[in-house]
N, C-alpha and C positions, 0 to 999 in steps of 0.2 A: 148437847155437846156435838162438835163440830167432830168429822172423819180426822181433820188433821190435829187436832186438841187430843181426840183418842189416842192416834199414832203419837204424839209428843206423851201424855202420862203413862202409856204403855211401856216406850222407849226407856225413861226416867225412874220408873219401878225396878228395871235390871240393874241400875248403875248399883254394885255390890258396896256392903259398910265397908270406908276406909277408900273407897275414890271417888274420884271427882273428873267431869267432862265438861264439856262447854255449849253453850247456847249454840253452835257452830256445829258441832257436832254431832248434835242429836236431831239437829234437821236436815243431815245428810242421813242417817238412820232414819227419817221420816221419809227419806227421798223428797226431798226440798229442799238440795245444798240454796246455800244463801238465805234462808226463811229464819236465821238466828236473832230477830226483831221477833218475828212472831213467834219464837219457840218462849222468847222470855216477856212476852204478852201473854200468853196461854199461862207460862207459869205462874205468873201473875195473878191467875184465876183458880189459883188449886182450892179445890173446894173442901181439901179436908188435911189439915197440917197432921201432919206424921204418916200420913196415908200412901203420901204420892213425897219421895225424899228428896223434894225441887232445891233441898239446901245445898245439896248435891252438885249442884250447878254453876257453873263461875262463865264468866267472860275468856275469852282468847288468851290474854292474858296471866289468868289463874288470878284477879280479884274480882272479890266479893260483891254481892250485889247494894248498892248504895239503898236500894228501896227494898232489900227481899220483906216479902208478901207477911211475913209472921214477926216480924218486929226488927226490921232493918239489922245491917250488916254487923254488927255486934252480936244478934242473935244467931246469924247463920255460921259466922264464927266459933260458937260456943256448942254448936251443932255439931260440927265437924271436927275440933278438937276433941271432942267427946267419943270421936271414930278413929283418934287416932290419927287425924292428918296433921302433918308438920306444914308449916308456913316460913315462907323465905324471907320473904318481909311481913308488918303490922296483920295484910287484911289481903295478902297476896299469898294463895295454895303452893306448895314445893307441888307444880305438874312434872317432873320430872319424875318424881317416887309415885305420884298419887294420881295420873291420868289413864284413863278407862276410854279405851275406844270404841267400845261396844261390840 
């Protein structure tokens, strides 16, 4: 495991049940603003589902990840409602109630 892979599942551990941050923002928490490709690389690589709550995670936006890692965006939706998050639209997080800045 890579120092910066550490810093990204480290980072992604605090985000509390019930919000949600962005690929953007967790690698300015890594101190690597702009590294929001490799932060969603790395999550990519979670090695242990339920471990590390990369479901957690959404785009700038506040939608879902078309490929997440444990059974595409349907699951990660099913995730996150289960936490309580409201959605504005289909597969798009309400970030306005539910973003965490670390």
């Amino acid at each position: 495991m890579t120092e910066f892979s550490e810093k990204v599942f480290d980072a992604v551990i605090k985000i509390p049940c019930g919000r949600v941050t962005t690929y953007g923002q967790i690698a300015i928490i890594c101190g690597h603003k702009g590294a929001f490709r490799a932060v969603g690389s790395t999550l990519h690589k979670n090695p242990v589902f339920g471990m590390i709550p990369c479901h957690r995670v959404v785009n700038s936006k506040g939608e879902l990840a078309e490929n997440y890692v444990f059974g595409g965006k349907e699951v990660q939706k099913n995730l996150l409602l289960e936490e309580g998050i409201e959605f504005s639209e289909e597969y798009v997080v309400n970030m306005r109630k539910h973003f965490w800045f670390g």
